[in-house]
C-alpha positions in Angstrom: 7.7 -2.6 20.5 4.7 -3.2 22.9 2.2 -0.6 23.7 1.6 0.2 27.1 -2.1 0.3 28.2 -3.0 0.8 31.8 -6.6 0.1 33.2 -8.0 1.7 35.2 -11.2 0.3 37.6 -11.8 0.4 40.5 -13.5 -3.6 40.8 -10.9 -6.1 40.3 -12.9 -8.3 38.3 -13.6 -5.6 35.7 -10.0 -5.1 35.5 -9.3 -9.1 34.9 -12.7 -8.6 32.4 -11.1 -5.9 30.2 -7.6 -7.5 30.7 -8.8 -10.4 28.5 -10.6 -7.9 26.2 -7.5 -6.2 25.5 -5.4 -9.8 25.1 -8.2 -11.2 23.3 -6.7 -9.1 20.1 -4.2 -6.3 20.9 -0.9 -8.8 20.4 1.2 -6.4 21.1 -0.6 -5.3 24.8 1.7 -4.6 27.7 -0.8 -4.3 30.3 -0.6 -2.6 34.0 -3.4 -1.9 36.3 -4.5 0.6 38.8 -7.8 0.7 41.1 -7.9 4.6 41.1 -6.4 7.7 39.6 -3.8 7.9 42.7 -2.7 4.4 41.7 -2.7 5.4 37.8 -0.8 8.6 38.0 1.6 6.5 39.7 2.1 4.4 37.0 2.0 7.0 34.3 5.1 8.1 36.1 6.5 5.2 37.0 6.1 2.7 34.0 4.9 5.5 31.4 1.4 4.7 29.4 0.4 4.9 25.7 -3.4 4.1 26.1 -5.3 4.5 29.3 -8.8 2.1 29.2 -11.2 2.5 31.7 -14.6 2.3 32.5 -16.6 6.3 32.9 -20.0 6.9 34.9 -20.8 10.7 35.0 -20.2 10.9 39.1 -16.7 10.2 38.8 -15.2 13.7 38.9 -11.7 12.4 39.5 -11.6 10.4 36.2 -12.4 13.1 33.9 -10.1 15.4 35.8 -7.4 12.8 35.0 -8.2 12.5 31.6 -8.0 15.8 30.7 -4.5 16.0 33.2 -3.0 13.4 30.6 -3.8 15.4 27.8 -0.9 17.8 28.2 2.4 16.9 27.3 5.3 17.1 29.5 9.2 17.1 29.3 8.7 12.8 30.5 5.7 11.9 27.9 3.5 12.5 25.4 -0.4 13.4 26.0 -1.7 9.8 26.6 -5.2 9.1 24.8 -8.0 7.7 26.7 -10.6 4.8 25.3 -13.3 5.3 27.7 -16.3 2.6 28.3 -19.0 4.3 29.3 -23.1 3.7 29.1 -25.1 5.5 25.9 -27.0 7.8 28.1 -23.1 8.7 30.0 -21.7 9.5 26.3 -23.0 13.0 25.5 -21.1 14.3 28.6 -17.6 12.8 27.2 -18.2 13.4 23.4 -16.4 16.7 23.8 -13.7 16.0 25.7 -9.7 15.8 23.7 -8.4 12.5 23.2 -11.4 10.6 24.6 -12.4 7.6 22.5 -15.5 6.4 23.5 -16.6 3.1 23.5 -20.4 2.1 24.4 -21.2 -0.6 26.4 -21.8 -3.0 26.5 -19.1 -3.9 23.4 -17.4 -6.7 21.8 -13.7 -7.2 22.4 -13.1 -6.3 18.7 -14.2 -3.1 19.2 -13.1 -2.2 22.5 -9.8 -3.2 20.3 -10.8 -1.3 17.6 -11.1 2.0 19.6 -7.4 1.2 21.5 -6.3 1.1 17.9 -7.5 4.6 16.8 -6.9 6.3 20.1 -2.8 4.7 19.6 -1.9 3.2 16.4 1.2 1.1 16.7 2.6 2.6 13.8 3.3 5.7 16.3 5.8 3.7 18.1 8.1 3.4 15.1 11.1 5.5 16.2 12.4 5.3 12.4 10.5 6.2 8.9 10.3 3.1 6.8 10.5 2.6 3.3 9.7 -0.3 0.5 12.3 0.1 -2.5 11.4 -2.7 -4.8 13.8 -4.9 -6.2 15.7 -4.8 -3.0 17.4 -7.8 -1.9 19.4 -8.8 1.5 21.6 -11.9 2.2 21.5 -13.2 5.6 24.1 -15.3 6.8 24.5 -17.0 10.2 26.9 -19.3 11.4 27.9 -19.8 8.2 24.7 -20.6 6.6 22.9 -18.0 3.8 19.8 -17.1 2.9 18.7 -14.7 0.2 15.3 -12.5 0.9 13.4 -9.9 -0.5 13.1 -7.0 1.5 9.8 -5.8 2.5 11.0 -2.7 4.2 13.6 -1.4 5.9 14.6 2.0 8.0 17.7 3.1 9.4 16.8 1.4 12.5 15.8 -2.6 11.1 14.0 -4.0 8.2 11.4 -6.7 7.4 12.1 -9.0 4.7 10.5 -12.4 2.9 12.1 -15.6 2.2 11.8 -19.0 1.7 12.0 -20.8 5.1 15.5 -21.3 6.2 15.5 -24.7 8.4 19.0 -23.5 10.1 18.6 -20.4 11.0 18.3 -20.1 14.9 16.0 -17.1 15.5 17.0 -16.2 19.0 20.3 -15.3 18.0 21.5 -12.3 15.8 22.8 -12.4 11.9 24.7 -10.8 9.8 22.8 -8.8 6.9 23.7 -7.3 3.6 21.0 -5.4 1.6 21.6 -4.6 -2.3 19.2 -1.7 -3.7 18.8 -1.3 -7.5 18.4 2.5 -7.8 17.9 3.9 -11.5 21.7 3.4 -13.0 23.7 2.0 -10.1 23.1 -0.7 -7.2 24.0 0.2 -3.7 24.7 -2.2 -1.0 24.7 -1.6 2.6 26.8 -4.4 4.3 28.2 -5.7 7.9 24.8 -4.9 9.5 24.5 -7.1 12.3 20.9 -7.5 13.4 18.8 -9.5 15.8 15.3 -11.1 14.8 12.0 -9.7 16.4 9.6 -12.0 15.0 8.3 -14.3 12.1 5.4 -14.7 10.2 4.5 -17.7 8.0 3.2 -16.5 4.9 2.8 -19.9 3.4 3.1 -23.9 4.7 3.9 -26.9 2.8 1.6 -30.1 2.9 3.0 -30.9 6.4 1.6 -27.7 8.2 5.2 -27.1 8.6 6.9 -23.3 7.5 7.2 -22.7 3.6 8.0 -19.0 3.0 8.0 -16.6 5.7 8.6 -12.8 6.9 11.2 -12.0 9.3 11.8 -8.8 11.2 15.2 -7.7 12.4 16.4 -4.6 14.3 19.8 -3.2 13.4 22.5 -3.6 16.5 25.5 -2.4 15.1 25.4 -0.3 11.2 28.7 0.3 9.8 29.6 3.7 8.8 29.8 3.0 5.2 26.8 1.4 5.4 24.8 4.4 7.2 25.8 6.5 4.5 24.1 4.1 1.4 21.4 4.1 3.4 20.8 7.3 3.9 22.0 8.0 0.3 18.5 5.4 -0.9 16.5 7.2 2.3 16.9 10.6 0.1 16.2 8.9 -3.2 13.1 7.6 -1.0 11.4 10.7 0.1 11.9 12.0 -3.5 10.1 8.8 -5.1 7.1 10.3 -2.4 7.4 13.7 -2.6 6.9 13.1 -6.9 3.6 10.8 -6.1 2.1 13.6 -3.0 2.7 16.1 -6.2 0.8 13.8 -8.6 
């Protein structure tokens, strides 16, 4: 799922500036853009917001009003977070303020990236707790072709898993999944999910630059009843594997 970050400037050039900033190494960036806080509250409303980036000099009265507006939670949204550029002598004035990151300029885009990251990890976006079982397995099968991975994680609502490359499997349409857990004296499996890919990583390449072993992520369309109940079944065995580690 792609964060939402609106920025917020009023020169047009400093909003195409931090626009590549932000690209540069946030891959997951959805960006909008507003010229003042009129034009952002808007698009709060409108388009919602997870990160607001903007530049901050001390004069501008309506910008710190509006970031400390966004820090309350309504009924619609969460409180948004702010990473605010501002100038070293400006800082002081904003070091107090809630869910201000501040970022000195001038900066790198790594850290203007950085600061986006602390202010809204992505990991916030996950609607469903995963967990990593090992010795889990899942068979994929598509059209009649399988593949056999190892399951990296996997929530109620997808999962990530590793395999060797599969050359036939077409990624923009869905597959059928079965996942087999090994829990202490009995194996589980939670069959019939049907699930559509959103995205691949190559973890290794043969000789020919071309994909060896890779990571796929699915989310779960469709999760039988029978199987909702395994997985909640492993979920519980799960929490109790963390809970007797938190007590350790």
């Amino acid at each position: 799922m792609a964060r939402n970050i609106l920025i917020v400037d009023r020169s047009a050039s400093m909003r195409r500036i931090l626009a590549a900033m932000v690209l540069a190494n946030v891959n997951d960036a959805a960006l909008s853009h507003a010229s003042d806080y009129a034009e952002a509250a808007m698009v709060v409303r409108e388009q919602g917001c997870h990160v607001l980036v903007a530049t901050w000099e001390s004069s501008d009265a309506a910008a710190l009003e509006f970031f400390q507006a966004i820090q309350n939670k309504t009924p619609d949204r969460q409180a948004i977070p702010v990473v605010a550029l501002v100038a070293k002598e400006q800082a002081e004035k904003l070091a107090k303020v809630k869910g201000v990151e501040l970022v000195l300029m001038p900066c790198s885009a790594e850290e203007l990236a950085e600061a986006i990251n602390r202010a809204y990890n992505p990991v916030k976006l996950r609607q469903y707790k995963r967990y990593c079982l090992p010795d889990t397995t899942a068979i994929l099968e598509q059209g009649g072709v399988q593949a056999t991975a190892t399951v990296i994680n996997i929530s109620s609502g997808g999962l990530l898993c590793e395999l060797d490359y599969p050359g036939h499997f077409n990624c923009a349409m869905p597959a059928m999944v079965a996942v087999t857990f090994k829990l202490p004296g009995e194996a589980l499996e939670a069959s019939g999910l049907l699930a559509a890919f959103t995205g691949m990583k190559v973890i290794a390449r043969n000789q020919d630059h071309s994909p060896k072993r890779i990571r796929l992520a699915f989310y779960f369309i469709t999760v039988p009843k029978a199987a909702a109940v395994n997985l909640a079944h492993v979920f519980v065995y799960a929490e109790q594997q963390e809970a007797v580690l938190l007590r350790a």
